[in-house]
C-alpha positions as CSV (number, residue, x, y, z in Angstrom):
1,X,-3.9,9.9,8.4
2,X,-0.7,9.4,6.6
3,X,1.1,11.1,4.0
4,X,-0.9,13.6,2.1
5,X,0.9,16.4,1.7
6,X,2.3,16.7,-2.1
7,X,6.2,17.9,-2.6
8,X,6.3,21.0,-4.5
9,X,9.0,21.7,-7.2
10,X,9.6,24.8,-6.2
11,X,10.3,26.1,-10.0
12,X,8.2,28.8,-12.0
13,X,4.9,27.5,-13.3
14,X,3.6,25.2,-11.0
15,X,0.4,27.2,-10.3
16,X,-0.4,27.0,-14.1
17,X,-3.5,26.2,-15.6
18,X,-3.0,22.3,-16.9
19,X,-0.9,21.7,-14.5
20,X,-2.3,19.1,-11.7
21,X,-1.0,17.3,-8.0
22,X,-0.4,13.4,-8.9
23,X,-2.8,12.6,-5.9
24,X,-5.7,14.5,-6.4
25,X,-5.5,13.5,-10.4
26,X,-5.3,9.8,-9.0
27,X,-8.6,9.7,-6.7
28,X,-10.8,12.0,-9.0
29,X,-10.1,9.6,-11.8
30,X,-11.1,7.0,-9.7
31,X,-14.2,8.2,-8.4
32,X,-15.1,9.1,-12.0
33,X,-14.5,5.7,-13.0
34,X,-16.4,4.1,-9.9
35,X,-19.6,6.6,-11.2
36,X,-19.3,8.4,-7.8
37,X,-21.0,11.4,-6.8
38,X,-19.1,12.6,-3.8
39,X,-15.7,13.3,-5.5
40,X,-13.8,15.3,-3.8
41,X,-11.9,17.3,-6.3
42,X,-12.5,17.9,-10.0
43,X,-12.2,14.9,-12.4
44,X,-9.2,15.5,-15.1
45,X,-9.7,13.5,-18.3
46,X,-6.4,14.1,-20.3
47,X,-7.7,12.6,-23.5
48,X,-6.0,14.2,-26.8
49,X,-3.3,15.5,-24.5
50,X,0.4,15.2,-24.6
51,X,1.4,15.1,-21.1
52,X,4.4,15.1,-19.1
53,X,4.5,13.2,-15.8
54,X,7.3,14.1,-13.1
55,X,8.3,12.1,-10.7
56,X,10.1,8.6,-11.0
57,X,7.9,6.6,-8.1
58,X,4.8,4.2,-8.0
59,X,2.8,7.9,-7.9
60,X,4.6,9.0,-11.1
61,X,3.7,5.6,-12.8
62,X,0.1,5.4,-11.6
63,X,0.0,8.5,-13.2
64,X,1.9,7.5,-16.8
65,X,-0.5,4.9,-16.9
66,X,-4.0,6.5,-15.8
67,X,-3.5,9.5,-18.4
68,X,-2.7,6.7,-20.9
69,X,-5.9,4.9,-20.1
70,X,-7.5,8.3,-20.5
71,X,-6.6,8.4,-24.0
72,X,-3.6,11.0,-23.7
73,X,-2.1,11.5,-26.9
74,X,1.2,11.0,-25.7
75,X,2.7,10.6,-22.2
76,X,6.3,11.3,-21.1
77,X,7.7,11.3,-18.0
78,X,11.1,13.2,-16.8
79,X,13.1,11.7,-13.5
80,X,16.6,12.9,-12.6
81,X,18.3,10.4,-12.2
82,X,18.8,7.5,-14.1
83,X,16.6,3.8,-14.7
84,X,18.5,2.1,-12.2
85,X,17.7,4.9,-9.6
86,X,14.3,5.3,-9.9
87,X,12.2,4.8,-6.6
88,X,9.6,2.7,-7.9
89,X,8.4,-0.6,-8.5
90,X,10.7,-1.9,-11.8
91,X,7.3,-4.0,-13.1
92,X,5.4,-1.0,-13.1
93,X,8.0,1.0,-14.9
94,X,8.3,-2.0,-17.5
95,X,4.4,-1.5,-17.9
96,X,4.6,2.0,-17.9
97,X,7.3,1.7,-21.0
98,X,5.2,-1.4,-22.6
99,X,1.9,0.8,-22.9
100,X,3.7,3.4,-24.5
101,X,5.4,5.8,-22.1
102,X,8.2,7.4,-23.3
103,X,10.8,8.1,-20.3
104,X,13.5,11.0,-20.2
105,X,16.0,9.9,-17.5
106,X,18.6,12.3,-16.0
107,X,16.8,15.1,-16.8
108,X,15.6,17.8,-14.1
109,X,12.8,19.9,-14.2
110,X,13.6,24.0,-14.2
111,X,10.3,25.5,-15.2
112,X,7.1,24.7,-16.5
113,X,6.4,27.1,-19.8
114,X,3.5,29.4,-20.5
115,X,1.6,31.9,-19.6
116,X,-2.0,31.3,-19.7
117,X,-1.6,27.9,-20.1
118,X,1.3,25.3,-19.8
119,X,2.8,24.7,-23.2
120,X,6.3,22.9,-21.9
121,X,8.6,21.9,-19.5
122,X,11.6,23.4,-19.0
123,X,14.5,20.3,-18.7
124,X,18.1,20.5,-17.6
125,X,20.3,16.8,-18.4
126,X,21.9,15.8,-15.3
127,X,25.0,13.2,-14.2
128,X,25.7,11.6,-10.8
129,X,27.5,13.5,-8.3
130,X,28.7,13.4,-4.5
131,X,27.1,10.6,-2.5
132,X,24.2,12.0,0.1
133,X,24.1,11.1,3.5
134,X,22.4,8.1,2.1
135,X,24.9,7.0,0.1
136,X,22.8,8.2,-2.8
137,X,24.4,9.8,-5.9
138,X,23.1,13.4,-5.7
139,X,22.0,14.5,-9.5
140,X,23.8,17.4,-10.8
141,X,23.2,19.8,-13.9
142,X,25.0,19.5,-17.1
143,X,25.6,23.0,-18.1
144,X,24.2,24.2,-21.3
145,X,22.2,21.8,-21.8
146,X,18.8,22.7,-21.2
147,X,15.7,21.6,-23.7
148,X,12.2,22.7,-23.5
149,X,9.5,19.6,-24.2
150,X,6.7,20.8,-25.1
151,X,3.5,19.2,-23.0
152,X,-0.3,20.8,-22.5
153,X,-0.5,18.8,-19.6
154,X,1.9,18.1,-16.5
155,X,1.5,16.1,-13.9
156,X,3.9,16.6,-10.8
157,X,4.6,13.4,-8.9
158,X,7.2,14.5,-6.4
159,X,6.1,11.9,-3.9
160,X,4.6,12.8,-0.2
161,X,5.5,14.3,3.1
162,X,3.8,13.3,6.4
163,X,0.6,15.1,7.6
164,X,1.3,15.8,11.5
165,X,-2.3,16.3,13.1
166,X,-3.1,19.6,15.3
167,X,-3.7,17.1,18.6
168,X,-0.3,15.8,18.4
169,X,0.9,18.4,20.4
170,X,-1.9,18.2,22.8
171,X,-1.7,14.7,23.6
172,X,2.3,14.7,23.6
173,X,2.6,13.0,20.6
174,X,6.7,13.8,19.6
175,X,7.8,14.5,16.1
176,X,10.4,14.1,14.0
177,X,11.8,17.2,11.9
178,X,10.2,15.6,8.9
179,X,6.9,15.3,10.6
180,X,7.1,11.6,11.0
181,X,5.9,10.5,14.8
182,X,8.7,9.2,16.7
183,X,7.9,5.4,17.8
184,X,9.6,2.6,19.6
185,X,10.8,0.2,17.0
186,X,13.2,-1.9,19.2
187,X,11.5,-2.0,22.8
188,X,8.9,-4.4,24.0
189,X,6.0,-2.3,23.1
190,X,6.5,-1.3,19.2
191,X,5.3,1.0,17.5
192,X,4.5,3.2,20.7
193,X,4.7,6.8,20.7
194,X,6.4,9.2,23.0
195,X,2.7,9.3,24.7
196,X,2.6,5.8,25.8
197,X,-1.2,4.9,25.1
198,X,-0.9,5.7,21.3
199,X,0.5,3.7,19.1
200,X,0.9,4.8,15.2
201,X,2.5,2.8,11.6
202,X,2.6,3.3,7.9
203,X,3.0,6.2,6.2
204,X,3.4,8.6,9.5
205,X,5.7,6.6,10.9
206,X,8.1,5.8,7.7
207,X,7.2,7.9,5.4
208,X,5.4,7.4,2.2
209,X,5.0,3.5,1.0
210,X,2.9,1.2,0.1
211,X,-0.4,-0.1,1.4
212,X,0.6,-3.4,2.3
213,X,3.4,-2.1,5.1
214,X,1.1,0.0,6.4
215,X,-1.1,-3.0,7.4
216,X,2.2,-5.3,7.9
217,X,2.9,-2.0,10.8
218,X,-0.8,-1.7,12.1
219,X,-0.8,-5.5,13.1
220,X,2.6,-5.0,14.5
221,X,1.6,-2.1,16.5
222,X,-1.7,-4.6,17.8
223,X,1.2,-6.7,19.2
224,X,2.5,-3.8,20.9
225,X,-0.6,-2.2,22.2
226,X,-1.4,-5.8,23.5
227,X,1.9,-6.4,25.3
228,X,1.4,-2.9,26.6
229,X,-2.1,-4.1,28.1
230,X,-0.6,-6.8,29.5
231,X,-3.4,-9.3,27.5
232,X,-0.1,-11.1,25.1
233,X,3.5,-11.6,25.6
């Protein structure tokens, strides 16, 4: 399980033809490359293409640097907010930059151009505003000063949201309204869930991240599962 389910932009466009979810571009590439029969999704080779990645996380740079492996005649990609900001891993955006990618920072998508076929992305520059909840400087447009970048390709890389099974409810298995489970992550039995005999970590739990907390969070839960046995202390 996990996160699978893409974030939309919500702008004009999106359902254009060139335009693909960072995700399914990812593993269709790498089934291609692994000579795999059972792909499941269409492989996308953006060779010759100028493309435009959004997104500023490890997604967005998987991506930059795929479609640049793929031969893409150029590759951009638009975050907005700036460098310092970006979600990512820093080494993969100095990668990203060193093979070529050109980055527009503090700019927000509007609208992806075209009609038959995407032909640009529609950008709008932005600057730091109020503070979120988070403490996090929320973007906001400058206006006037929207530019349209012209790309035959976009990638959207908005990141992940939680995929809640249909047997949670069933089985009493609580949510949060973001569609993470709820767990214990102070008690004696961590990681459980509001139905004490399952246990859950990683990307349902915290939302989307890397690999290696997911496993860090399944051998945590083992703990708790086993201190819920009574078989550990």
């Amino acid at each position: 399980m996990g996160a699978y389910t893409s974030v939309r932009g919500g702008f004009p466009g999106e359902e254009l033809p060139g335009v693909y979810a960072a995700l399914p571009y990812l593993v269709n590439n790498i089934y291609h490359e692994m000579n795999l029969d059972n792909s499941p999704g269409k492989y996308v080779n953006l060779k010759g293409k100028n493309v435009m990645v959004l997104g500023g996380g490890d997604t967005a740079m998987d991506c930059n640097r795929t479609a640049i492996r793929q031969g893409a005649a150029s590759v951009s990609c638009a975050y907005r907010r700036g460098e310092q900001d970006m979600p990512g891993s820093k080494r993969e955006v100095f990668n990203s930059r060193e093979e070529g990618v050109n980055f527009l920072f503090d700019q927000q998508p509007l609208e992806i151009v075209g009609t038959e076929q995407v032909i640009g992305v529609k950008l709008i520059a932005t600057k730091p505003g109020d503070p979120d909840a988070g403490g996090r400087r929320r973007p906001e447009p400058v206006p006037g000063s929207e530019q349209i970048v012209s790309a035959d390709a976009v990638i959207i890389a908005f990141g992940f949201r939680p995929s809640p099974s249909d047997w949670f409810d069933e089985f009493a298995v609580k949510t949060l309204p973001n569609g993470r489970v709820r767990v214990d992550s102070i008690g004696e039995h961590l990681f459980q869930t509001t139905n004490p005999r399952v246990f859950a970590g990683g990307d349902m739990v915290r939302g989307s991240d890397l690999v290696v907390t997911a496993v860090f969070e399944g051998r945590e839960a083992a703990t708790g599962i086993c201190r819920y046995l009574g078989v550990c202390s």
